[in-house]
PDB file of N, CA, C and O in Angstrom:
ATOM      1  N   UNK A   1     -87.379   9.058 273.644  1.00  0.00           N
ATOM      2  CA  UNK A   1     -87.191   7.611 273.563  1.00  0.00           C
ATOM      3  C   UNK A   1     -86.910   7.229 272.118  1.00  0.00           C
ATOM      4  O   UNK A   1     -87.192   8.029 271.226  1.00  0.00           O
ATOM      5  N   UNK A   2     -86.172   5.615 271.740  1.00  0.00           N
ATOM      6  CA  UNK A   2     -86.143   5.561 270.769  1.00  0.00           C
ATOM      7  C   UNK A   2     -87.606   5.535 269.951  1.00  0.00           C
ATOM      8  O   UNK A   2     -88.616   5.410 270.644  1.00  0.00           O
ATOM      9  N   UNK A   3     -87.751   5.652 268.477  1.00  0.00           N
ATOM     10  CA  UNK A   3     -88.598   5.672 267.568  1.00  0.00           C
ATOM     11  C   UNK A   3     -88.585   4.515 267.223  1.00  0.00           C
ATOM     12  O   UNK A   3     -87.894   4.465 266.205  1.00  0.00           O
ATOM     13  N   UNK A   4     -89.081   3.199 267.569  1.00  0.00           N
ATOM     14  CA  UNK A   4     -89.159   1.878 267.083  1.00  0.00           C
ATOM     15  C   UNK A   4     -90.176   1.908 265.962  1.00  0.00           C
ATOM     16  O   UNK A   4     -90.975   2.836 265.836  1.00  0.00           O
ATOM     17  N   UNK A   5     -90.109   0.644 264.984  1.00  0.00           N
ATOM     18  CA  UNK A   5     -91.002   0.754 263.948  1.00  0.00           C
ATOM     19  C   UNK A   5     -91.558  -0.842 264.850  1.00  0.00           C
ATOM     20  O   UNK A   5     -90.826  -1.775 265.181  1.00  0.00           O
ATOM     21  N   UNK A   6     -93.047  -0.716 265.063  1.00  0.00           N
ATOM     22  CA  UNK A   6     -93.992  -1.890 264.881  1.00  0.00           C
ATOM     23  C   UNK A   6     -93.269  -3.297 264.259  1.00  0.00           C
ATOM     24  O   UNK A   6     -92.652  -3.259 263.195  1.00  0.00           O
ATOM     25  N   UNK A   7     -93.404  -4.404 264.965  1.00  0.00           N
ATOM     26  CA  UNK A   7     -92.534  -5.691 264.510  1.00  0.00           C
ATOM     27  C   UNK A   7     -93.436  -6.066 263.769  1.00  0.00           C
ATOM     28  O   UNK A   7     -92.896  -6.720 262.877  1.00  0.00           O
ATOM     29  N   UNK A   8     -95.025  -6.014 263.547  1.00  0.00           N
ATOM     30  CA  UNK A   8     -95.308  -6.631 262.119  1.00  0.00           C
ATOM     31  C   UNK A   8     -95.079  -5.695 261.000  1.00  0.00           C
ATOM     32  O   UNK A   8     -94.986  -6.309 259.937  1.00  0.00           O
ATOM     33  N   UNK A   9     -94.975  -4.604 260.898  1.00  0.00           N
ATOM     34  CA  UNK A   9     -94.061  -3.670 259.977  1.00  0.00           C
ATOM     35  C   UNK A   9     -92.739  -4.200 259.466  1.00  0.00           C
ATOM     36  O   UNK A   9     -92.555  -4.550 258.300  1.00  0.00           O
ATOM     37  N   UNK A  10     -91.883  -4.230 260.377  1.00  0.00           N
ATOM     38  CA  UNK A  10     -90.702  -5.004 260.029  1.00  0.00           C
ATOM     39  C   UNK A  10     -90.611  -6.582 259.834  1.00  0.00           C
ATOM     40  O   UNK A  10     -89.603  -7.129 259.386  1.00  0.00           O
ATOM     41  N   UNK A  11     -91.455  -7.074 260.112  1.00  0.00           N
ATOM     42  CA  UNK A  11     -91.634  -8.286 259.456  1.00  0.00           C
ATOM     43  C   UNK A  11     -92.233  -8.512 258.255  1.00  0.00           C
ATOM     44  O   UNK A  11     -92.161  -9.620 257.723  1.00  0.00           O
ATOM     45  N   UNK A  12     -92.873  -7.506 257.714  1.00  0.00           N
ATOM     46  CA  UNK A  12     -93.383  -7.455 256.393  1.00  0.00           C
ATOM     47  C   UNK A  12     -92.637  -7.110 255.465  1.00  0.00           C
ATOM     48  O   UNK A  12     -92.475  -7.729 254.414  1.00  0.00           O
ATOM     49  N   UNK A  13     -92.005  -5.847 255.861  1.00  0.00           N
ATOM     50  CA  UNK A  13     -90.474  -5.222 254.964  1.00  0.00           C
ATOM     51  C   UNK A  13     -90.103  -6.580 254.698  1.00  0.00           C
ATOM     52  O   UNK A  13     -90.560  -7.113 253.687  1.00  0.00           O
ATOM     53  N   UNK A  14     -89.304  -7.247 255.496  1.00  0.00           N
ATOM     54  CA  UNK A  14     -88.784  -8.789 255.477  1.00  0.00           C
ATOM     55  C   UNK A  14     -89.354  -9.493 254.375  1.00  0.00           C
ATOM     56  O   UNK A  14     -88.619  -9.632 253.397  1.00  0.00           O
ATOM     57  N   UNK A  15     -90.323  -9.892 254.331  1.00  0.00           N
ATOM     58  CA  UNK A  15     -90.978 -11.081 253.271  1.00  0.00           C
ATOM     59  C   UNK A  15     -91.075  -9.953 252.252  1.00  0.00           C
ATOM     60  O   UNK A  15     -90.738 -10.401 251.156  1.00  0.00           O
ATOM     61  N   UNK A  16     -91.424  -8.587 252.178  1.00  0.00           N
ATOM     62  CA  UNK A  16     -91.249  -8.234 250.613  1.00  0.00           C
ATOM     63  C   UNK A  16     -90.303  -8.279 249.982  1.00  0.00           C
ATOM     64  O   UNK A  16     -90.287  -8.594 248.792  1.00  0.00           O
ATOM     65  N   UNK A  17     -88.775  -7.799 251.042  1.00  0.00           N
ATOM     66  CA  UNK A  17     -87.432  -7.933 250.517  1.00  0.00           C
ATOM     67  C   UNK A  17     -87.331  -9.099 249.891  1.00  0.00           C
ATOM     68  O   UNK A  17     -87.092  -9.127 248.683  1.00  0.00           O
ATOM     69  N   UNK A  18     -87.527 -10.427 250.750  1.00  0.00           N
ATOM     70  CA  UNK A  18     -87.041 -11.974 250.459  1.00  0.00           C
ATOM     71  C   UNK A  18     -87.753 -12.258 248.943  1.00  0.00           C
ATOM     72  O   UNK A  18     -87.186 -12.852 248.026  1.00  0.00           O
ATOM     73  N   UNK A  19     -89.047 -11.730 248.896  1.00  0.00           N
ATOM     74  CA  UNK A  19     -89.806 -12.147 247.371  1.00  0.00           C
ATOM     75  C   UNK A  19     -89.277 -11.100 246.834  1.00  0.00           C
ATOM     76  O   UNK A  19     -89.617 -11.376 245.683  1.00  0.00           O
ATOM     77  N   UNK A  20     -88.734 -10.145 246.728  1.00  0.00           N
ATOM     78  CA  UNK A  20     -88.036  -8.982 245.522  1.00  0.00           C
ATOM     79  C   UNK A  20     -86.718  -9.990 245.292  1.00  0.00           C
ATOM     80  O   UNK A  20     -86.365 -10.406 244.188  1.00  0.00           O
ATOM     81  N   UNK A  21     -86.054 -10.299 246.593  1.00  0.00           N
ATOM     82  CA  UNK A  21     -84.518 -11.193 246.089  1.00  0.00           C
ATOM     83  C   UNK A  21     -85.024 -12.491 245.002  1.00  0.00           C
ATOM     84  O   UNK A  21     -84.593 -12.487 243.848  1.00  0.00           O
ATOM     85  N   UNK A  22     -86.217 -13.877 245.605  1.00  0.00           N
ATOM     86  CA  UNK A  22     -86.062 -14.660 244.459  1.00  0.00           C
ATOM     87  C   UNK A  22     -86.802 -14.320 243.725  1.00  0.00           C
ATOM     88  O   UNK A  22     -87.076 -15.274 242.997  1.00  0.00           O
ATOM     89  N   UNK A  23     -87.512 -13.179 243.368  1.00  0.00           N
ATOM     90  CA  UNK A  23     -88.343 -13.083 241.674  1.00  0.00           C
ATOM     91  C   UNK A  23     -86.913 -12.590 241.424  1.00  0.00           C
ATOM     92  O   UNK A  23     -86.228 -13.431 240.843  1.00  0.00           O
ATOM     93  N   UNK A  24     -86.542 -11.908 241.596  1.00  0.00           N
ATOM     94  CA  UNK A  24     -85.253 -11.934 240.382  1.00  0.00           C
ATOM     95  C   UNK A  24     -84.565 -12.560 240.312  1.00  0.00           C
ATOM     96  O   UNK A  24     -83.637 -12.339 239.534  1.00  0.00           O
ATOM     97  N   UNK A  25     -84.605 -13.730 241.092  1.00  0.00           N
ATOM     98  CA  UNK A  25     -83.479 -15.033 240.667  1.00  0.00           C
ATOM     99  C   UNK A  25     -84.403 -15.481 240.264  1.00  0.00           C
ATOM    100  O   UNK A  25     -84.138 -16.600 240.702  1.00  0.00           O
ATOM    101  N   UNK A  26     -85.419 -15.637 239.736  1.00  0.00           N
ATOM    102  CA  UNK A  26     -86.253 -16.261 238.579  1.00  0.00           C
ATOM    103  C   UNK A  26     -86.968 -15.381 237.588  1.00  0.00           C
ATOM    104  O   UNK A  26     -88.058 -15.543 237.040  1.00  0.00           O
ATOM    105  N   UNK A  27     -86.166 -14.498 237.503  1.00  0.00           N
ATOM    106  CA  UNK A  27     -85.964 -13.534 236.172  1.00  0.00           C
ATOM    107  C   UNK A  27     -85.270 -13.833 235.635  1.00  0.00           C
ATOM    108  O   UNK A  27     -85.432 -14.213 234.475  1.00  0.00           O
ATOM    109  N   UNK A  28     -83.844 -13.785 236.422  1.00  0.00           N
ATOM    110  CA  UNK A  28     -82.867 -14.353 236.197  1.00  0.00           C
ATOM    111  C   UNK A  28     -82.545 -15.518 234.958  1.00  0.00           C
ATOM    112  O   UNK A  28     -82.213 -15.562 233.773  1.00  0.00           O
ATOM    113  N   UNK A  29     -82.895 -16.435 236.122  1.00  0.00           N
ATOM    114  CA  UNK A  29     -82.996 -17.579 235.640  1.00  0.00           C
ATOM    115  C   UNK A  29     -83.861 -18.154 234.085  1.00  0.00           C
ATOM    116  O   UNK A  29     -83.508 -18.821 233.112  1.00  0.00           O
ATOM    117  N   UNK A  30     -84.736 -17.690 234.377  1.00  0.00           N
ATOM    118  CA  UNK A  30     -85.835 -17.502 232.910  1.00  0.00           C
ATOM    119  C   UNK A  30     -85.201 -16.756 232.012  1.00  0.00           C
ATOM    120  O   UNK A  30     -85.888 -16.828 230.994  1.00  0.00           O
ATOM    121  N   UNK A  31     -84.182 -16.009 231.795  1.00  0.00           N
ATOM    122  CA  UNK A  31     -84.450 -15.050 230.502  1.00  0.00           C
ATOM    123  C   UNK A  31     -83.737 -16.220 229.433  1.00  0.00           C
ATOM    124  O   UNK A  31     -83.084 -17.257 229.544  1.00  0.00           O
ATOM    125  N   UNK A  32     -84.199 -15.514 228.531  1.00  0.00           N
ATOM    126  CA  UNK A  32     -84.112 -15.504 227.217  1.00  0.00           C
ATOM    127  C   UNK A  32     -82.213 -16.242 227.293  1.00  0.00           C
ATOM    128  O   UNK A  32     -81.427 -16.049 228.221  1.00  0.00           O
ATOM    129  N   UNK A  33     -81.933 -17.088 225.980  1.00  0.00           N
ATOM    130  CA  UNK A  33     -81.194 -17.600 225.408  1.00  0.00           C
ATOM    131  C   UNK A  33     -80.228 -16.741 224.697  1.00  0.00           C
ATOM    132  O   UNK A  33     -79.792 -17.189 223.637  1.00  0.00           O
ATOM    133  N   UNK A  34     -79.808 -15.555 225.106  1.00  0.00           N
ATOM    134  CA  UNK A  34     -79.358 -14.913 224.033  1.00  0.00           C
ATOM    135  C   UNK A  34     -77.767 -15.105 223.778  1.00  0.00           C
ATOM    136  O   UNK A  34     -77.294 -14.499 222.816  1.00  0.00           O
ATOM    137  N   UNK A  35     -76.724 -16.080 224.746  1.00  0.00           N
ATOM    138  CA  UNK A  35     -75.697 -16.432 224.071  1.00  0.00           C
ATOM    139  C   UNK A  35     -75.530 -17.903 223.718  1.00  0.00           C
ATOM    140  O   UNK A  35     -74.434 -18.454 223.829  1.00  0.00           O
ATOM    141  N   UNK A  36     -76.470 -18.449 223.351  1.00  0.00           N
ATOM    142  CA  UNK A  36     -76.547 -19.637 222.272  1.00  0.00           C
ATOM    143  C   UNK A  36     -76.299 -20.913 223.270  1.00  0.00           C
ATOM    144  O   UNK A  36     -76.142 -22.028 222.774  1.00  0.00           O
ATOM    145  N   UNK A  37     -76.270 -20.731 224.634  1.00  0.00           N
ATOM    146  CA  UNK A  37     -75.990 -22.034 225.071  1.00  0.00           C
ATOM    147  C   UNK A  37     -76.763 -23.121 225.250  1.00  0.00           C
ATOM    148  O   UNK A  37     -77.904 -22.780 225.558  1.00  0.00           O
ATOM    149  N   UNK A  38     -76.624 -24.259 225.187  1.00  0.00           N
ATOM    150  CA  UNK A  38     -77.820 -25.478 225.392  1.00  0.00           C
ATOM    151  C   UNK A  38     -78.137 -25.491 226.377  1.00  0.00           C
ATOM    152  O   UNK A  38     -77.417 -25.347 227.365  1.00  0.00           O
ATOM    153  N   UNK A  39     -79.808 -25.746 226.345  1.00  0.00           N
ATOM    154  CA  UNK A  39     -80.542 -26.054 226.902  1.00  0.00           C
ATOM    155  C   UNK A  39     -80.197 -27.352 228.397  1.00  0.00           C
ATOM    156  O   UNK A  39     -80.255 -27.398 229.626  1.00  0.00           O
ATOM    157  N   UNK A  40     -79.929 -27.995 227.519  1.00  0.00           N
ATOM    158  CA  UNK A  40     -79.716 -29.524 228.061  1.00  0.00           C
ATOM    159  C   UNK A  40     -78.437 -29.415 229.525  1.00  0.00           C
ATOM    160  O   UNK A  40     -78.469 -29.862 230.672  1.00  0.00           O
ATOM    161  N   UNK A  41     -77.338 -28.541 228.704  1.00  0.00           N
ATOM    162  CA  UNK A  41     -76.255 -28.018 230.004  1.00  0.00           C
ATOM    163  C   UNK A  41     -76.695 -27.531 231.264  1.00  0.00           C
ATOM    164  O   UNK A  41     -76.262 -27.869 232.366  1.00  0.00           O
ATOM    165  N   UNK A  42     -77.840 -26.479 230.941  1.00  0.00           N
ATOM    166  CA  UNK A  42     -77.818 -25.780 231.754  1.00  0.00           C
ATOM    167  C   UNK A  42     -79.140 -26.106 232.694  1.00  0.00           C
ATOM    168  O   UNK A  42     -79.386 -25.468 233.718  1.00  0.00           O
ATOM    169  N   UNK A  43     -79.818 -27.010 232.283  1.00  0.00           N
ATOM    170  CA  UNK A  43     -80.784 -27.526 233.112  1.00  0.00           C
ATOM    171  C   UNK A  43     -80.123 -28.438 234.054  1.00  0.00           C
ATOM    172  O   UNK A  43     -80.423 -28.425 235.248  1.00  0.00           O
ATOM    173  N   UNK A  44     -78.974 -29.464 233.424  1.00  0.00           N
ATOM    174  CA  UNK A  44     -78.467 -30.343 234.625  1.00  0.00           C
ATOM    175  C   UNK A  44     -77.478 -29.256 235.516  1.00  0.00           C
ATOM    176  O   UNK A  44     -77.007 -29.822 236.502  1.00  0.00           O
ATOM    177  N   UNK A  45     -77.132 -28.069 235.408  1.00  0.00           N
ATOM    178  CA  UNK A  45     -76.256 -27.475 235.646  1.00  0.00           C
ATOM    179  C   UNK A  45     -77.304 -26.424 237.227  1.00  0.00           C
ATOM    180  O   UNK A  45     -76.893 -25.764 238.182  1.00  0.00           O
ATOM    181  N   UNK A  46     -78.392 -26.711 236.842  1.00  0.00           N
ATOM    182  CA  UNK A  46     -79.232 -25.240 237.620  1.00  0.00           C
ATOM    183  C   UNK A  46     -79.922 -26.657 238.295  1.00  0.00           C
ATOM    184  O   UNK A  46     -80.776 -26.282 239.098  1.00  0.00           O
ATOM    185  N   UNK A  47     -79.866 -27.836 238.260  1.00  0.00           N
ATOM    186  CA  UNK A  47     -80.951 -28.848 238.768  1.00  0.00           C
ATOM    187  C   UNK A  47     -79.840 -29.220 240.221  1.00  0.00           C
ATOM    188  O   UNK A  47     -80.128 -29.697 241.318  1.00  0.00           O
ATOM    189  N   UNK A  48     -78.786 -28.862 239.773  1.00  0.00           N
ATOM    190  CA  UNK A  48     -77.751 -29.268 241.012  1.00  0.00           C
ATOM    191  C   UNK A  48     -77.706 -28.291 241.812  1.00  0.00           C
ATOM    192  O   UNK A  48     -77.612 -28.524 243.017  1.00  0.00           O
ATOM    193  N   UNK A  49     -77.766 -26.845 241.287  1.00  0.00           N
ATOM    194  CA  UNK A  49     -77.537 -25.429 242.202  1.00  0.00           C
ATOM    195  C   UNK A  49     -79.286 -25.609 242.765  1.00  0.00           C
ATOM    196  O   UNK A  49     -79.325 -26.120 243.885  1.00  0.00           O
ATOM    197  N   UNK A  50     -79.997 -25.441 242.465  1.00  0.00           N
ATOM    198  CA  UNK A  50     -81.477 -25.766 243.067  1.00  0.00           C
ATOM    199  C   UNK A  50     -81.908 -26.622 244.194  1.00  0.00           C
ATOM    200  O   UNK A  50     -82.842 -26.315 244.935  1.00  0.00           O
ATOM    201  N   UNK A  51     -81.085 -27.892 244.326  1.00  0.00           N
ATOM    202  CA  UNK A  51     -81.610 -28.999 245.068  1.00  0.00           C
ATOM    203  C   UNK A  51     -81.714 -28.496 246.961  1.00  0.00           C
ATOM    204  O   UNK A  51     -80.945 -27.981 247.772  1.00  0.00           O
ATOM    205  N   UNK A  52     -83.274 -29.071 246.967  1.00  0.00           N
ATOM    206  CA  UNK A  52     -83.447 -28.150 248.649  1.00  0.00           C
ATOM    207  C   UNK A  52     -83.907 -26.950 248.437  1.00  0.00           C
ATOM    208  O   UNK A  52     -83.898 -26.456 249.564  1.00  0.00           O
ATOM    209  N   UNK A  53     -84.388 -26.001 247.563  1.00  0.00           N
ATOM    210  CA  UNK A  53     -85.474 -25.067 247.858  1.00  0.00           C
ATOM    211  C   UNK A  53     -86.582 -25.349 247.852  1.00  0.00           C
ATOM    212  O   UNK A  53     -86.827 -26.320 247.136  1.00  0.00           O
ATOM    213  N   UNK A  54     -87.635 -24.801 248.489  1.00  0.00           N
ATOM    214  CA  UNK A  54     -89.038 -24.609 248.542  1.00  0.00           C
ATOM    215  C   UNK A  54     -89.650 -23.724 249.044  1.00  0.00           C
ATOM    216  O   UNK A  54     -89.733 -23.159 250.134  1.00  0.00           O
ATOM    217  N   UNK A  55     -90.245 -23.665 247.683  1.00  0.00           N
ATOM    218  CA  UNK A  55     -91.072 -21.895 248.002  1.00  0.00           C
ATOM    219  C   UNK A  55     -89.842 -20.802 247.858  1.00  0.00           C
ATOM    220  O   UNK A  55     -88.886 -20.706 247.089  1.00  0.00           O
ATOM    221  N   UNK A  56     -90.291 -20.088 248.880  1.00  0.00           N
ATOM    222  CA  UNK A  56     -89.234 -18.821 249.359  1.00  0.00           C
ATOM    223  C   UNK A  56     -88.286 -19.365 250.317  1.00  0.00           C
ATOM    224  O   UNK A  56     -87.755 -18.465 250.969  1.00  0.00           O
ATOM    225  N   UNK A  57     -87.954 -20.358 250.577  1.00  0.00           N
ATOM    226  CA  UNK A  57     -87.171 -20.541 252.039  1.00  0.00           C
ATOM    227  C   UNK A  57     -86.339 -21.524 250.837  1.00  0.00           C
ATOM    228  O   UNK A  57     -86.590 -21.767 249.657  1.00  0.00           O
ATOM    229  N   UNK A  58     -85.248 -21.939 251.758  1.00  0.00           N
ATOM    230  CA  UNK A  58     -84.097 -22.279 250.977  1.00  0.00           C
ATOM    231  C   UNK A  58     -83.615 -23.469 252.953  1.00  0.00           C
ATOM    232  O   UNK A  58     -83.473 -23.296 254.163  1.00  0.00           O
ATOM    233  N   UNK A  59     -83.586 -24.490 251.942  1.00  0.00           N
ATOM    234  CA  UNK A  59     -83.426 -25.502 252.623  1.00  0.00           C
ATOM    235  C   UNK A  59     -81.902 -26.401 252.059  1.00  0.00           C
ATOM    236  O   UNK A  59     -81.828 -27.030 251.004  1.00  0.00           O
ATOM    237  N   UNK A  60     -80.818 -26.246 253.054  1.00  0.00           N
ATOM    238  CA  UNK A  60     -79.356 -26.692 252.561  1.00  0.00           C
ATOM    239  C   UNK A  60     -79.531 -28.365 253.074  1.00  0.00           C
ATOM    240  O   UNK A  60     -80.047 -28.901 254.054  1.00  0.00           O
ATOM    241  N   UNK A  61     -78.833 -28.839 251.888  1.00  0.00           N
ATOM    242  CA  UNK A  61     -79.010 -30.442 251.990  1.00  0.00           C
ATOM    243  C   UNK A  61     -77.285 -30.584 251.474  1.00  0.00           C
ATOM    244  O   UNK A  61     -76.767 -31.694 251.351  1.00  0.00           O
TER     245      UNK A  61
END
């Protein structure tokens, strides 16, 4: 028969994947300044790409 893996197994894989994807879009996002751009740009610039998340889930508006 097939070899199924346990669905709370694979539902866990799931939420570790989803928190490995946004900590690094907020690695990302956080690093360091290192090609000189302003501050000020890129906050109104990431406040528009942002609008409608919460938490881990991503809510399209």
């Amino acid at each position: 028969m097939w070899d199924r893996e346990d669905s709370q197994e694979v539902g866990l894989e799931a939420a570790i994947l989803e928190r490995v994807r946004n900590s690094s879009l907020v690695e990302w996002f956080c690093a360091d300044n290192v090609v000189g751009l302003k501050y000020t740009a890129e906050a109104a610039a990431v406040n528009n790409f942002f609008v409608g998340w919460v938490g881990e889930r991503r809510a399209l508006l």
